[in-house]
C-alpha positions as protocol buffer text, in pm:
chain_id: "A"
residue {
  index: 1
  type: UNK
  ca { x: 6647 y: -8646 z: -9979 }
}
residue {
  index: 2
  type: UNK
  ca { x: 6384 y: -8520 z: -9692 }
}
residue {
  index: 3
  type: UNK
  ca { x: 6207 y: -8198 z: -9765 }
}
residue {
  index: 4
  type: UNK
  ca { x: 6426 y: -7966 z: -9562 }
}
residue {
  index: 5
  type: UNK
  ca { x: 6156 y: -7719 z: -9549 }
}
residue {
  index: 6
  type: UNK
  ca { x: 6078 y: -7551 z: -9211 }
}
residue {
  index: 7
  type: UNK
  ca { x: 5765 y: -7535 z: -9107 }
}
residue {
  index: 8
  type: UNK
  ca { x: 5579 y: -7531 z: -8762 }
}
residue {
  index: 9
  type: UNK
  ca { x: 5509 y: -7913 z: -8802 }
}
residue {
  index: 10
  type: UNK
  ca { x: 5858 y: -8016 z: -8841 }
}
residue {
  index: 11
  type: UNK
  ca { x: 5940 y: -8273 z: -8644 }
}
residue {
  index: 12
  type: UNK
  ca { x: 6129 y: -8249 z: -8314 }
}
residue {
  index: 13
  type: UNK
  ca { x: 5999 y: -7873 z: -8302 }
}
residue {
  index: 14
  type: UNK
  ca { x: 5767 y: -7860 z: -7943 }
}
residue {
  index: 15
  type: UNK
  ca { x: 5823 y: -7510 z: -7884 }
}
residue {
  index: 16
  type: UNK
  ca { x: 5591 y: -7211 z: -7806 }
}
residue {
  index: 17
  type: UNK
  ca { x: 5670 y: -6892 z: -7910 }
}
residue {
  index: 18
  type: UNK
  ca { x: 5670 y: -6796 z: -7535 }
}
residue {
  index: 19
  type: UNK
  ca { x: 5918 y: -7029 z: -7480 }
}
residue {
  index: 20
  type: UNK
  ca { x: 6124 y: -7003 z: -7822 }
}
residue {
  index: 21
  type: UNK
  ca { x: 6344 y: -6732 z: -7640 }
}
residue {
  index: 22
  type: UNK
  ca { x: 6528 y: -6937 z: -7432 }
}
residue {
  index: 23
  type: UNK
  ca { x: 6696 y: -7155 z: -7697 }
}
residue {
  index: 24
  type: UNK
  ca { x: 7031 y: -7266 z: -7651 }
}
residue {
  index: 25
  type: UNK
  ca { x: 7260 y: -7286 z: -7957 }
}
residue {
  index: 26
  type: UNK
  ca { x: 7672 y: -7327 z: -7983 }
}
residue {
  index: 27
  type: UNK
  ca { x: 7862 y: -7036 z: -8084 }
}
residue {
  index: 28
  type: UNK
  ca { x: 7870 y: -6929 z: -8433 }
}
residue {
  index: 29
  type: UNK
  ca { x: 8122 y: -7149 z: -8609 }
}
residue {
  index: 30
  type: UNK
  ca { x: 8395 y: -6957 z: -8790 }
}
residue {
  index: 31
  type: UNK
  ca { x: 8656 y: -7186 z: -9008 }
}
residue {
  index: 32
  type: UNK
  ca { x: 8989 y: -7239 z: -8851 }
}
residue {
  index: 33
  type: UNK
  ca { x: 9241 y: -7141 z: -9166 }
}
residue {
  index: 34
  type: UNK
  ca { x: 9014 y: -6834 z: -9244 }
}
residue {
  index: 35
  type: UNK
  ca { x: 9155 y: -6741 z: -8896 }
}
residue {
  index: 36
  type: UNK
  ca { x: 9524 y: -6925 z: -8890 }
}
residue {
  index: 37
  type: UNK
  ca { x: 9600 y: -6798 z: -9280 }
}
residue {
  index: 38
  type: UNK
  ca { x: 9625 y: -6481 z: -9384 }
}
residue {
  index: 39
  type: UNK
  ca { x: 9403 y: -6290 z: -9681 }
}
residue {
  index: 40
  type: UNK
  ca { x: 9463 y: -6144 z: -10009 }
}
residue {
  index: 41
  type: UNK
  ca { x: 9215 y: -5967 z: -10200 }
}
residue {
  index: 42
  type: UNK
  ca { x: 9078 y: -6142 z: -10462 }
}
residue {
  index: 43
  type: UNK
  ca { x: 8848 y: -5981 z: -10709 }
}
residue {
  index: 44
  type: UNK
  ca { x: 8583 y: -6150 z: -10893 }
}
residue {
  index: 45
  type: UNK
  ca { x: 8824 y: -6277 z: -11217 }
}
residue {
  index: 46
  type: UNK
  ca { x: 9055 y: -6420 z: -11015 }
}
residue {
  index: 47
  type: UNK
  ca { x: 9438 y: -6327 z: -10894 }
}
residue {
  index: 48
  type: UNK
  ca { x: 9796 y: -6455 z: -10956 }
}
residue {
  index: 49
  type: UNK
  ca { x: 9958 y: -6488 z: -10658 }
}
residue {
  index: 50
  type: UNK
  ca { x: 10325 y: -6484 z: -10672 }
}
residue {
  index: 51
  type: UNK
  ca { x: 10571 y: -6751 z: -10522 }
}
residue {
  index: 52
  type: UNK
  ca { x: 10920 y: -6671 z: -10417 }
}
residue {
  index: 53
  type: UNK
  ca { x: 11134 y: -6983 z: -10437 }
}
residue {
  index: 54
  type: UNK
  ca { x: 11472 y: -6967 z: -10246 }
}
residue {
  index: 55
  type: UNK
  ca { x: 11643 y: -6666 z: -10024 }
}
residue {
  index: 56
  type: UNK
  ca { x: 11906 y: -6469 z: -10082 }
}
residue {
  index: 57
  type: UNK
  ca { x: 12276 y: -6567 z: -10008 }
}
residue {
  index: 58
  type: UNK
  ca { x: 12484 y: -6302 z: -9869 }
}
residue {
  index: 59
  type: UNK
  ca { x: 12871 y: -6382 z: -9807 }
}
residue {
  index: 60
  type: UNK
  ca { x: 13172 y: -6191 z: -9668 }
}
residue {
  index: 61
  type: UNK
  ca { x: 13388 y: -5941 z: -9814 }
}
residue {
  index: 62
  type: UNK
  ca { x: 13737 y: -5799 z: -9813 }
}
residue {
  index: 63
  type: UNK
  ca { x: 13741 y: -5422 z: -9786 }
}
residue {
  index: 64
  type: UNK
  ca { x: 13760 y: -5269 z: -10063 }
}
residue {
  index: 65
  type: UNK
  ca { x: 13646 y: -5568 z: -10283 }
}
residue {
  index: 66
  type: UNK
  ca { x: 13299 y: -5551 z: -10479 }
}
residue {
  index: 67
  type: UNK
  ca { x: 12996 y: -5710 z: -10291 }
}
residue {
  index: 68
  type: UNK
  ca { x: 12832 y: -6007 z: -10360 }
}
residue {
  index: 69
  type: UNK
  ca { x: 12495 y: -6011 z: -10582 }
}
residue {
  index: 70
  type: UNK
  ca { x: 12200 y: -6244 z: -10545 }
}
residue {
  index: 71
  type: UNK
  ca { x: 11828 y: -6284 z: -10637 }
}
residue {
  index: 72
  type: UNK
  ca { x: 11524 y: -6532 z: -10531 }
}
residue {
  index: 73
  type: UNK
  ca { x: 11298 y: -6752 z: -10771 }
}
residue {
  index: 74
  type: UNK
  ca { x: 10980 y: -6699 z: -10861 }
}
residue {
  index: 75
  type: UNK
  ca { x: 10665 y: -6928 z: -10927 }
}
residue {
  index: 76
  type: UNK
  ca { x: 10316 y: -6830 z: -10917 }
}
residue {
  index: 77
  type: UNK
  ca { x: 9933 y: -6989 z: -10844 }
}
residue {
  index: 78
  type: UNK
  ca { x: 9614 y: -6877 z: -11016 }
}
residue {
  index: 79
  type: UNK
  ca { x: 9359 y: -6845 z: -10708 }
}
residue {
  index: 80
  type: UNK
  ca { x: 9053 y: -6786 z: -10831 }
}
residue {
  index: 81
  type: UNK
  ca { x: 8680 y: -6756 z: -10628 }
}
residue {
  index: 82
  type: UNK
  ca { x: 8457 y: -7095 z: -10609 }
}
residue {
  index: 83
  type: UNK
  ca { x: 8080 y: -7047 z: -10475 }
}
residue {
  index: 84
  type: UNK
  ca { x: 8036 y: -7238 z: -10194 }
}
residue {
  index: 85
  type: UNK
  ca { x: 7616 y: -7170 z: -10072 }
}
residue {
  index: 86
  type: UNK
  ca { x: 7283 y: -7307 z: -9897 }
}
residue {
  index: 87
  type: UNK
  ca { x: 6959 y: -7268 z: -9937 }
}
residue {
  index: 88
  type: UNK
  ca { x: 6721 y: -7257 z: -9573 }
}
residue {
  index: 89
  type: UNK
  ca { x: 6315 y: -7294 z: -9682 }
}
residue {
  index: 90
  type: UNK
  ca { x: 6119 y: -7194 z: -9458 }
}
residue {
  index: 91
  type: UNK
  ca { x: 5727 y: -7110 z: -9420 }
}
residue {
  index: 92
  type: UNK
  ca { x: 5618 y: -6784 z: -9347 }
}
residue {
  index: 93
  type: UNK
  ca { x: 5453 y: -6885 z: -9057 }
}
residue {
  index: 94
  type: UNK
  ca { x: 5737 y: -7054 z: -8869 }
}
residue {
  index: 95
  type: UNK
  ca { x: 5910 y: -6684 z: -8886 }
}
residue {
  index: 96
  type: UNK
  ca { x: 5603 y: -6527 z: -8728 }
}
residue {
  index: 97
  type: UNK
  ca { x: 5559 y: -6773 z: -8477 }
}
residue {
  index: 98
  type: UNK
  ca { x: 5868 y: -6852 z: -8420 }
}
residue {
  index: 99
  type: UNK
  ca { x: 6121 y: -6535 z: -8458 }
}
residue {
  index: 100
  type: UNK
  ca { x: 6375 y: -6591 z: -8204 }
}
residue {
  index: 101
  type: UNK
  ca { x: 6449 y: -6954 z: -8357 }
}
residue {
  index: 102
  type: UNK
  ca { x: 6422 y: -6820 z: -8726 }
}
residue {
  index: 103
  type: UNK
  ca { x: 6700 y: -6602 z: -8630 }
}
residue {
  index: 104
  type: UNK
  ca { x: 6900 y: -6851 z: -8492 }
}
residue {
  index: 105
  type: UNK
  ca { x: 6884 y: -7086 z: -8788 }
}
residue {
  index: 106
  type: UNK
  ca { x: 6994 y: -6835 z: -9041 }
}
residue {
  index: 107
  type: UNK
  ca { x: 7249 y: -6718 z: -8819 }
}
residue {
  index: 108
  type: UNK
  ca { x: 7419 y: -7081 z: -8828 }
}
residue {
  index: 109
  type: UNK
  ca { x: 7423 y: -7069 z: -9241 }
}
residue {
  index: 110
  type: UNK
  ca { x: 7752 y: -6865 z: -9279 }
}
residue {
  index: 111
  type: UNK
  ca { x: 7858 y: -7158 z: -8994 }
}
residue {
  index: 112
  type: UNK
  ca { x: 7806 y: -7437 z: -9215 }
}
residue {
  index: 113
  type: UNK
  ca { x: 7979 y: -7238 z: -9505 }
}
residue {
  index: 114
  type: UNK
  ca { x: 8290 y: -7204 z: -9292 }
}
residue {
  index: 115
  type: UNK
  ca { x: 8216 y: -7610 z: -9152 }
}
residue {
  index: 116
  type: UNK
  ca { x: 8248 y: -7718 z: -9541 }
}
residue {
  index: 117
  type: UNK
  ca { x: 8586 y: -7452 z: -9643 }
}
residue {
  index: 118
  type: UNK
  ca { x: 8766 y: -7619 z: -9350 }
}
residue {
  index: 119
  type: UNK
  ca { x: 8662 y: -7969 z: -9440 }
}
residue {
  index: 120
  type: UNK
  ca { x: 8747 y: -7944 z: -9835 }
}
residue {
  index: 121
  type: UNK
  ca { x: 9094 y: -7801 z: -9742 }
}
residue {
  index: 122
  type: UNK
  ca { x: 9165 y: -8094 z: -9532 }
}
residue {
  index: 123
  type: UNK
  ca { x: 9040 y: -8324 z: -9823 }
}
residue {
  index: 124
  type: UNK
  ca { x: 8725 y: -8446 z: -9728 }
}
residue {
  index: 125
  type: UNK
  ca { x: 8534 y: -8468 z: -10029 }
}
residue {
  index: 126
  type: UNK
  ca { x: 8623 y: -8311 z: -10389 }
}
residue {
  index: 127
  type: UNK
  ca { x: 8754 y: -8013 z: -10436 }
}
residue {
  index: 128
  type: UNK
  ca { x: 8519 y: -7738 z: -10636 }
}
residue {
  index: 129
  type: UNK
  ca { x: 8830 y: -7670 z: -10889 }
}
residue {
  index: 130
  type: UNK
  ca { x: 9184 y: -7689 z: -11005 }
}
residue {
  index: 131
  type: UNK
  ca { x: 9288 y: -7382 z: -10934 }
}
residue {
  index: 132
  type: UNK
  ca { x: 9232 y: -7429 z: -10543 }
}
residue {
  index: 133
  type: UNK
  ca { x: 9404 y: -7632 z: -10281 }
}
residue {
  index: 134
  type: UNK
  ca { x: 9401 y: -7924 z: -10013 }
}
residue {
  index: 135
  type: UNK
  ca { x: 9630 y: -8069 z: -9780 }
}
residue {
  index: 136
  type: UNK
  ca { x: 9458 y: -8475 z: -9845 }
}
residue {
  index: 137
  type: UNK
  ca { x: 9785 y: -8537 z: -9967 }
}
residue {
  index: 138
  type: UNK
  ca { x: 9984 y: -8384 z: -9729 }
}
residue {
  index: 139
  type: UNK
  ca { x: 10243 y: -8550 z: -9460 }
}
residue {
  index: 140
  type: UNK
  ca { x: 10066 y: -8717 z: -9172 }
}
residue {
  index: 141
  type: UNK
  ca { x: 10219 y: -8791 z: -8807 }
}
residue {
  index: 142
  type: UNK
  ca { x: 10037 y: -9001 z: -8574 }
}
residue {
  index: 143
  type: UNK
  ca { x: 9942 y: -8915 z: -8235 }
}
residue {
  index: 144
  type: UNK
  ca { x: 10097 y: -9189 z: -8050 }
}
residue {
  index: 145
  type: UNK
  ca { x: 10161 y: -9303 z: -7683 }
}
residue {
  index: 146
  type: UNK
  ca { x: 10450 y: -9034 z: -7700 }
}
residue {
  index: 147
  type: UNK
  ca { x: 10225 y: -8748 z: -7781 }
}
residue {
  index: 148
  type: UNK
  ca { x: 10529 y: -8485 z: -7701 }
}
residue {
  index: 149
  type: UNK
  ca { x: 10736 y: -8661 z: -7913 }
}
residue {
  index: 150
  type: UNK
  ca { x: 10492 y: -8694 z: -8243 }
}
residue {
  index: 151
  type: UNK
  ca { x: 10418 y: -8268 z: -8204 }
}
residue {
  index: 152
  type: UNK
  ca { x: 10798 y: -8258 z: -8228 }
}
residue {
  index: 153
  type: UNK
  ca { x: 10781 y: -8477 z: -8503 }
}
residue {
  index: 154
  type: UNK
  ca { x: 10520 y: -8322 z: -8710 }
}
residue {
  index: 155
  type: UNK
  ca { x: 10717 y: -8013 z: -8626 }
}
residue {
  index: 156
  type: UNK
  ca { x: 11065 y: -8120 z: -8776 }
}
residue {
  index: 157
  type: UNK
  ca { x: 10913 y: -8237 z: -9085 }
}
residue {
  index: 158
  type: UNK
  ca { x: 10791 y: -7866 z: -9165 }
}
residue {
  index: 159
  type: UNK
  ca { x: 11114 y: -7781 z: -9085 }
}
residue {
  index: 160
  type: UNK
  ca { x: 11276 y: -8039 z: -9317 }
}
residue {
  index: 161
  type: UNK
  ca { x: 11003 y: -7866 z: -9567 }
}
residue {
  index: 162
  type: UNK
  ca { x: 11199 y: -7517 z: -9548 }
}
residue {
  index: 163
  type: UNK
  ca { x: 10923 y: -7430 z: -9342 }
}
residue {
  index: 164
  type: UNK
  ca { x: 10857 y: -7304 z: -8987 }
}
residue {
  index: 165
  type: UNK
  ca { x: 10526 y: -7423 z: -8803 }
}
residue {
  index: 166
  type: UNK
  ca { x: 10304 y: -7102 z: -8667 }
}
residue {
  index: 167
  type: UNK
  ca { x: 9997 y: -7252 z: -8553 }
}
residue {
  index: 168
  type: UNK
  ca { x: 9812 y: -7567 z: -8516 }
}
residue {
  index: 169
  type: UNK
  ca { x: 9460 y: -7638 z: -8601 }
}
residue {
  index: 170
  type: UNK
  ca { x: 9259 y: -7911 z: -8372 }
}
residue {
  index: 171
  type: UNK
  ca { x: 8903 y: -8090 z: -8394 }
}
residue {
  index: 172
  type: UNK
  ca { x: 8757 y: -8143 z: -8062 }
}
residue {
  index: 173
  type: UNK
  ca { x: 8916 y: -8548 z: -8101 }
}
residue {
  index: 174
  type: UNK
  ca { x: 9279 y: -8355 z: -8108 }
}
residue {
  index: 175
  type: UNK
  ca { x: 9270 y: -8152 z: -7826 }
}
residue {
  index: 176
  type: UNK
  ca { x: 9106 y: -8450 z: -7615 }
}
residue {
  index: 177
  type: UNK
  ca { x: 9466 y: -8603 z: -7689 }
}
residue {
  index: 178
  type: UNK
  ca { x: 9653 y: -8332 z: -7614 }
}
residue {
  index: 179
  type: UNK
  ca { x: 9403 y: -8237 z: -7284 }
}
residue {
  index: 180
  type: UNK
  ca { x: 9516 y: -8604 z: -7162 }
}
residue {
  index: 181
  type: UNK
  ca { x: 9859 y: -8567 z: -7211 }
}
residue {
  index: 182
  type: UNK
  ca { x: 10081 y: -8590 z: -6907 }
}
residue {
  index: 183
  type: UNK
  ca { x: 10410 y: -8530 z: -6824 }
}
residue {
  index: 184
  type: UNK
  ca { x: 10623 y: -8785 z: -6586 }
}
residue {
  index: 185
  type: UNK
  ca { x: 10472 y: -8674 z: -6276 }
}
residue {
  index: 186
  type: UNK
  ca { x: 10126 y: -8656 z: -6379 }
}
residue {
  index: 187
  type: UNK
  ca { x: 10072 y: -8286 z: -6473 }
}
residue {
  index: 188
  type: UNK
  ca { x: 9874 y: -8158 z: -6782 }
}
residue {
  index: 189
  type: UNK
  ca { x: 10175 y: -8075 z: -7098 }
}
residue {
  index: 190
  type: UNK
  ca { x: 9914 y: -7855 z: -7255 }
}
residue {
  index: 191
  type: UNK
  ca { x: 9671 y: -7660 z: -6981 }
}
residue {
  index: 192
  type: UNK
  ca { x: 9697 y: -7349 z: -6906 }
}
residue {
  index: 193
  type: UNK
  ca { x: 9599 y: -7314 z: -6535 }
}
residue {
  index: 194
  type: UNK
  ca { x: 9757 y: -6943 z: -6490 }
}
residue {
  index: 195
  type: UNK
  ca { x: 9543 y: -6818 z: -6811 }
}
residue {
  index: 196
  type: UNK
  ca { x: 9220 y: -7048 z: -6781 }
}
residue {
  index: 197
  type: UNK
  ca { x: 9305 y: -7136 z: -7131 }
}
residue {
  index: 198
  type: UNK
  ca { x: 9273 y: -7465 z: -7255 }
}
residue {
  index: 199
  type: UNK
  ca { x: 9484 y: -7610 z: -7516 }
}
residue {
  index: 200
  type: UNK
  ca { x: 9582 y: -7223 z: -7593 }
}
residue {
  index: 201
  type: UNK
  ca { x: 9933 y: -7317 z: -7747 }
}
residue {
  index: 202
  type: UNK
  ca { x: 10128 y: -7609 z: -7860 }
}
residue {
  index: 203
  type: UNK
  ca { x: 10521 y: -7621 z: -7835 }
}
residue {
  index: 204
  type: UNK
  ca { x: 10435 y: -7208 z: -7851 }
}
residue {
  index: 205
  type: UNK
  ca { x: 10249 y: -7135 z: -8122 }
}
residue {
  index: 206
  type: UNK
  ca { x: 9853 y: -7025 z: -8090 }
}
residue {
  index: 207
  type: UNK
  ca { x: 9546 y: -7347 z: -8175 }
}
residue {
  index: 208
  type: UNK
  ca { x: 9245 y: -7277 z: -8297 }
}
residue {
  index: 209
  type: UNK
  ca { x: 8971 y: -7552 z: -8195 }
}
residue {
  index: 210
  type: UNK
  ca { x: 8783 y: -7633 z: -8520 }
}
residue {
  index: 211
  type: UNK
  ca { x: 8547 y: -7930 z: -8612 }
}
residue {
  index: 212
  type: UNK
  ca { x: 8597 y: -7869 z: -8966 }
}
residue {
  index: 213
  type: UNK
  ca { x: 8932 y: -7994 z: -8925 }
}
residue {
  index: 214
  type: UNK
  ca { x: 8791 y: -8398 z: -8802 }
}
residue {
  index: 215
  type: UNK
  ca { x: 8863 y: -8646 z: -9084 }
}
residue {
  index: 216
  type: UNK
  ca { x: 8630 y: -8977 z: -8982 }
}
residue {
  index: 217
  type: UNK
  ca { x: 8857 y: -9247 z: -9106 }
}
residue {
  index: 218
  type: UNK
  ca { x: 8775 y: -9490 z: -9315 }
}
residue {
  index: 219
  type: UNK
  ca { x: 8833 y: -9862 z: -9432 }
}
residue {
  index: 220
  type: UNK
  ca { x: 8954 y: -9957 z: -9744 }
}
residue {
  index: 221
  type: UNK
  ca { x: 8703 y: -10092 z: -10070 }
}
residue {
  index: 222
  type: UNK
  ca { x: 8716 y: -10436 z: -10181 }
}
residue {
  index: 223
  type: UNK
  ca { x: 8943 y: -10336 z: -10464 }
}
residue {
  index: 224
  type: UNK
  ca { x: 9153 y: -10076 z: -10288 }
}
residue {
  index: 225
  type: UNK
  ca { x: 8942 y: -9781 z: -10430 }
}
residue {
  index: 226
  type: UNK
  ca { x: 8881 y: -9569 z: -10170 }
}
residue {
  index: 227
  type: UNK
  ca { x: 9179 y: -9678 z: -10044 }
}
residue {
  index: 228
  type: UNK
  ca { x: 9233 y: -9679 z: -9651 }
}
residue {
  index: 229
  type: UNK
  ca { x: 9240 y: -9319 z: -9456 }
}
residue {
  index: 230
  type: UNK
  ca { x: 9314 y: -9306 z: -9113 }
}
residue {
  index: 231
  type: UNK
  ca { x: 9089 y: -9065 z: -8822 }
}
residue {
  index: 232
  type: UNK
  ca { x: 9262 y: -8682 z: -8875 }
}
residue {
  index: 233
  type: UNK
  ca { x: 9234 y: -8523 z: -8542 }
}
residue {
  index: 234
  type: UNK
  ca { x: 9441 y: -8169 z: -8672 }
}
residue {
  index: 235
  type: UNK
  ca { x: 9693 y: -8013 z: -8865 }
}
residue {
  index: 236
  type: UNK
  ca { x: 9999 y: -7852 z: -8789 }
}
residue {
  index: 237
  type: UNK
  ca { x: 10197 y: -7557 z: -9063 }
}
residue {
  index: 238
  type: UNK
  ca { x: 10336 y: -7283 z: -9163 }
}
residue {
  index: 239
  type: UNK
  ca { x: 9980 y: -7083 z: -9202 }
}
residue {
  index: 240
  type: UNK
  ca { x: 10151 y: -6788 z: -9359 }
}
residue {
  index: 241
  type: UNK
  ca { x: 10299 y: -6943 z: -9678 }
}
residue {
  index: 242
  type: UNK
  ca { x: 9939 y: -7001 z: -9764 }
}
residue {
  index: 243
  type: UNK
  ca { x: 9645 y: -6754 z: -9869 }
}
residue {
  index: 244
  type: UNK
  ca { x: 9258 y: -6713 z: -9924 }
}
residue {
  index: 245
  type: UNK
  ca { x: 9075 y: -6480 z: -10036 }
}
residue {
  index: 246
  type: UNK
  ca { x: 8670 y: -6388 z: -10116 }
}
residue {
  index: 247
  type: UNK
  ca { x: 8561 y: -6112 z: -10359 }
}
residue {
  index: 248
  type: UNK
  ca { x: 8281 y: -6004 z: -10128 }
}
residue {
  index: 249
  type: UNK
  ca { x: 8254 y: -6217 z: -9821 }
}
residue {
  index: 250
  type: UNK
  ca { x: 7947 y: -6379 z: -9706 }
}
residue {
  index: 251
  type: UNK
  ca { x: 7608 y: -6243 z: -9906 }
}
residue {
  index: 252
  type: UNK
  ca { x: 7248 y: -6315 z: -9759 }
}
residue {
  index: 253
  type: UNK
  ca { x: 6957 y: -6299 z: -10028 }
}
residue {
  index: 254
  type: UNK
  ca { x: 6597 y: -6388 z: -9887 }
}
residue {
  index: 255
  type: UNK
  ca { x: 6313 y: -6452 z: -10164 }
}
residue {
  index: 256
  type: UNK
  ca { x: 5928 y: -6555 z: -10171 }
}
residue {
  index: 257
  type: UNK
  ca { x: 5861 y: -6540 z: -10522 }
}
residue {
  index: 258
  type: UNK
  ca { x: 6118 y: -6776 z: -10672 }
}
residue {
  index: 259
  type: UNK
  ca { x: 6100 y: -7112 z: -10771 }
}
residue {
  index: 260
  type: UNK
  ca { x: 6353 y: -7343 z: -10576 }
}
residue {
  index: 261
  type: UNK
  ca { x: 6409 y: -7752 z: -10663 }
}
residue {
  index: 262
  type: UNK
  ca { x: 6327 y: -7962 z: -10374 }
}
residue {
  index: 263
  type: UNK
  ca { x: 6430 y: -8335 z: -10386 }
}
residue {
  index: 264
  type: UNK
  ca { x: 6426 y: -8318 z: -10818 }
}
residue {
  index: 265
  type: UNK
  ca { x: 6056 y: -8083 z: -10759 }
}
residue {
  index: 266
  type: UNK
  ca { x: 6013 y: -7755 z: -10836 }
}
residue {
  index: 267
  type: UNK
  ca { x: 5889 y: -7534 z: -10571 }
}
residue {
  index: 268
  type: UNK
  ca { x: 5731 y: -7210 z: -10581 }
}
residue {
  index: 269
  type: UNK
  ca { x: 5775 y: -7019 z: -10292 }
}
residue {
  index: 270
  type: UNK
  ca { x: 5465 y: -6775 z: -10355 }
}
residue {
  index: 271
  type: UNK
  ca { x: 5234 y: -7046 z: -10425 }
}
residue {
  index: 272
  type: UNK
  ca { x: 5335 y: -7234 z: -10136 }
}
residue {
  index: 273
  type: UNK
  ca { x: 5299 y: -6942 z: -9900 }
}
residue {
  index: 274
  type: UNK
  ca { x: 5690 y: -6980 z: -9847 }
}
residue {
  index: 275
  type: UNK
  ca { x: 6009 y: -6834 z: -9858 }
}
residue {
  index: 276
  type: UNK
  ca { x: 6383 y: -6922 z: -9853 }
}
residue {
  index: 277
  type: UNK
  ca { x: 6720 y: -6716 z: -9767 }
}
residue {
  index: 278
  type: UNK
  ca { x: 7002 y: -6803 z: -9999 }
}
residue {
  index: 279
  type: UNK
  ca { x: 7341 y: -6780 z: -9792 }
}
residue {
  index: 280
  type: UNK
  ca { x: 7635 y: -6794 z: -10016 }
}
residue {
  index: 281
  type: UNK
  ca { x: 8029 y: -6663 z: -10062 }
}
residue {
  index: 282
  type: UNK
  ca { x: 8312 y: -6700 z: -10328 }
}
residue {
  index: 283
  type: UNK
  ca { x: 8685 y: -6870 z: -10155 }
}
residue {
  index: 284
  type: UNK
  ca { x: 8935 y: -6920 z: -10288 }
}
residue {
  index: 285
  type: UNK
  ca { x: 9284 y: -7070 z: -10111 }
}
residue {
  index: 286
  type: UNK
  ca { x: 9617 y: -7143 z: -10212 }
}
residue {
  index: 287
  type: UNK
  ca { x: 9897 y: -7308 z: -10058 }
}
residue {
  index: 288
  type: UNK
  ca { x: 10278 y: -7251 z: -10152 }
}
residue {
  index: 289
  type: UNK
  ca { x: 10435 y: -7610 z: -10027 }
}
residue {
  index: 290
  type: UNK
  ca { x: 10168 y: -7870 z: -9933 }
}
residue {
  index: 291
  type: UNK
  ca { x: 10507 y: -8018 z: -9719 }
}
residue {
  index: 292
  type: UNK
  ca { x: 10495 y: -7720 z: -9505 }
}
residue {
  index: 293
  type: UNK
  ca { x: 10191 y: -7918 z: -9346 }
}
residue {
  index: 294
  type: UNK
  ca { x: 10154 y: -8210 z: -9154 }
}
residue {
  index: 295
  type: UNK
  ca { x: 9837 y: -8380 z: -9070 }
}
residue {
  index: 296
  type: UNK
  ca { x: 9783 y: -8522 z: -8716 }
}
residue {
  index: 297
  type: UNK
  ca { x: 9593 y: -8847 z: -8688 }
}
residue {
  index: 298
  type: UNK
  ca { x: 9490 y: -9083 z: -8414 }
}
C-alpha cells in the first residue's frame, strides 16, 4: 500500500497556513443504526442479551371462573465488543504548519469508524466475529418503477416477520429514488415542503441519510463464487428488536515514540521526527430476527 503518512509534501496538499483556515470539509459522519437502534451497556467481557419469543395470550372469562395463565419464550445472544480502529501518521511539522487541517483530519477518524460499523452490518465485507450480526442475508425488495408500492412491500414483509418497521436507513443512491418519486399529478411522494425537510419520513416513520448503508453491486465469478449481489440503496426494520453496545465509546491515543508498521516496515515515530494518533472503539450489535429487515436495492 502507499505510505499514508502526512507530511507537508503530500501530494494534492497546496495550502498555506494562512490559507489552511478556510477549509471546507462534510459534516462529521455518525453511523446510521448507532442512531436508528437502541444501546445496551456492554462491559468489556461481554453481555447476554435476552430474547423473548412469543406474547402473551389473554382470553375471556365467565364471572366467577378462574383466569387464564400464560407466559412468553425466551432465547438469548452473546454480544460481545470487537475493536474496530485507525491509525493517522503524521509529521510533526504538518501539525505546526498546518493546525487547522490537522484538526480536521483527526476529527474525520471516529467518521470512518462509524463509515465501516454501518457497512459490516449491511454485509459488506467479513464480519470481525461470531458473536455479532449482519443483515447480508437478509430479505431484499427492489426499488422498482412503482417505488410506493415496493416501500409497502418491504414493509409487509416485516410485518409477515412479526415485526413492525420504525425507521428506514438510506445511502445518498436511496433517497435520489425516493427524491424522484412522483405521485399521478407530478408532485414529490416524499418532500417535505412545509418542514424544509427532505426525505424526513417514509410511509411515517423517521430516515436517517447514511453512506455506510450503499452496497456497490457486483457481478458474479466465473464459478459462481462471489456469487451475484445486486446495488443496496437502504434498509428498512424494526430498529428496536436489535441492540449495540461499546464498553467505552470512541478512545483517541496520540504517540511519538512508538514504533508503527508501514506497508510490512517498521516505523519509528521518534526517529522519524513523527507521530501518529490511534483512533479506536469496541461494538458490538445484535439483532433478534434478521426477517424483521428488508434490504432496498436498485
Amino acid at each position: 500500500m502507499a505510505d499514508p503518512t502526512m507530511n507537508r509534501k503530500t501530494t494534492g496538499l497546496d495550502l498555506t497556513p494562512e490559507t489552511q483556515a478556510e477549509i471546507w470539509q462534510n459534516a462529521t459522519y455518525q453511523s446510521a443504526f448507532m442512531q436508528l437502534v437502541p444501546q445496551v451497556n456492554l462491559p468489556g467481557k461481554g453481555v447476554r442479551v435476552p430474547i423473548i419469543t412469543g406474547d402473551p395470550e389473554a382470553d375471556w372469562v365467565a364471572e366467577g371462573t378462574v383466569k387464564p395463565k400464560s407466559g412468553v419464550g425466551f432465547s438469548k445472544k452473546d454480544m460481545v465488543p470487537y475493536t474496530i480502529a485507525v491509525i493517522l501518521p503524521f509529521s510533526n511539522q504538518f501539525r505546526r504548519d498546518f493546525e487547522a487541517l490537522y484538526a480536521q483530519i483527526v476529527a474525520k477518524g471516529p467518521g470512518a469508524i462509524a463509515r465501516k460499523i454501518d457497512q459490516t452490518i449491511m454485509g459488506l465485507g467479513d464480519k470481525p466475529g461470531a458473536d455479532f450480526d449482519t443483515l447480508a442475508d437478509a430479505p431484499q425488495v427492489q426499488l422498482g418503477k412503482t417505488v410506493w408500492k415496493s416501500l409497502n412491500d418491504a414493509d409487509d414483509r416485516v410485518t409477515d416477520a412479526d415485526g413492525t418497521v420504525d425507521g428506514w436507513a438510506l445511502s445518498p443512491q436511496g433517497r435520489s429514488i425516493l427524491r424522484q418519486t412522483t405521485d399521478n399529478n407530478g408532485r414529490p411522494l416524499f418532500l417535505n415542503g412545509t418542514s424544509g425537510s427532505d426525505v424526513s419520513t417514509v410511509l411515517g416513520n423517521p430516515t436517517y441519510i447514511s453512506k455506510g448503508v450503499h452496497v456497490p453491486a457486483q457481478a458474479a465469478g466465473t464459478d459462481g463464487n462471489p456469487p451475484a449481489r445486486p446495488e443496496i440503496v437502504g434498509v428498512a426494520g424494526e430498529f428496536a428488536s436489535a441492540a449495540w453496545g461499546t464498553p467505552e465509546g470512541i478512545q483517541t491515543s496520540v504517540s511519538d515514540q512508538s514504533t508503527i508498521t508501514i506497508d510490512g516496515q517498521p516505523v519509528n515515530l521518534w526517529e522519524k521526527n513523527m507521530f501518529a494518533v490511534r483512533i479506536e472503539m469496541e461494538f458490538g450489535f445484535r439483532v433478534r430476527d434478521i426477517n424483521r429487515f428488508v434490504l432496498l436495492t436498485k
